[in-house]
N, C-alpha and C positions, 0 to 999 in steps of 0.2 A: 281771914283774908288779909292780904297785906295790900292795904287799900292806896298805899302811894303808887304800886308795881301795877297796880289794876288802872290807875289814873293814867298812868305814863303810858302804859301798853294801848290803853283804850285811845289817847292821844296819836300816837303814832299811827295806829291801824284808822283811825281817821281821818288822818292825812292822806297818808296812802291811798284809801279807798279813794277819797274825794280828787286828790289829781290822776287815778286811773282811770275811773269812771267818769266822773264831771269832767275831765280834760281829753282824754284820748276815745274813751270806748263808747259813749252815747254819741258824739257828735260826729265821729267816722261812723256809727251804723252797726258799729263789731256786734251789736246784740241791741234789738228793740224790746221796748216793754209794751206789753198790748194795753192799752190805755185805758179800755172798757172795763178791765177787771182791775184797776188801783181804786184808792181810794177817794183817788181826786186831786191829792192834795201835790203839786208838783214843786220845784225849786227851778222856778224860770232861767234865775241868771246861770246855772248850769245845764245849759241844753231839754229843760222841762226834766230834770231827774228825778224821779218819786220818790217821796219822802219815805218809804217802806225801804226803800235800800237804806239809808242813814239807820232805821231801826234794825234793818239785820245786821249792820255794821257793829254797833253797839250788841245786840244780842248774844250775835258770834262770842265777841269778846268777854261776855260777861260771863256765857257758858263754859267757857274755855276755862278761865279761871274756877268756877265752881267745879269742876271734873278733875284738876291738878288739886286742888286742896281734897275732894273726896279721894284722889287716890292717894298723896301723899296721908292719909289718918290711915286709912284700911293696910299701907305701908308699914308703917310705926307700931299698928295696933296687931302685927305679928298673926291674925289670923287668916282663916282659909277665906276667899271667897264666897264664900256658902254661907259658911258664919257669921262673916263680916256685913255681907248684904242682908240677909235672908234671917238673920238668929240665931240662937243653937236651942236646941231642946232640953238638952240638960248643963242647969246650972252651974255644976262642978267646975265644967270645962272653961270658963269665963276668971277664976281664982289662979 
């Protein structure tokens, strides 16, 4: 993983997130979060925003990345889908 590109990406998409949601989209109303089902834990100074959004911020992003490197190897590594996730059954075909 190329952990500078993953810092900087993860950077920006927190940005991001944090002045669309903390800035424009909780405190007009664009979308509520029902309060009974969070964790509890909020970030007052942006409009009570739950801190579960900040973890899928983060999560998104980390996924993201882990899915471009799984696909960039199964790219490289020239085999079929099937193979590549799944195995092959015979040996040979791996040489």
């Amino acid at each position: 993983i190329n952990w500078r590109a993953l810092s900087l990406t993860l950077f920006f998409m927190l940005l991001v997130s944090m002045l669309w949601e903390a800035t424009l989209a909780v405190p007009y109303n664009w979308w509520n979060f029902q309060h009974g089902q969070m964790m509890g834990l909020f970030i007052s100074a942006w409009s009570c925003l739950p801190i579960e959004e900040v973890f899928v911020w983060i999560a998104v992003t980390y996924a993201t990345v882990i899915v471009f490197e799984v696909v960039k190897v199964w790219l490289a590594s020239e085999r079929s889908v099937h193979d590549a996730l799944l195995g092959t059954a015979d040996p040979q075909k791996l040489r």
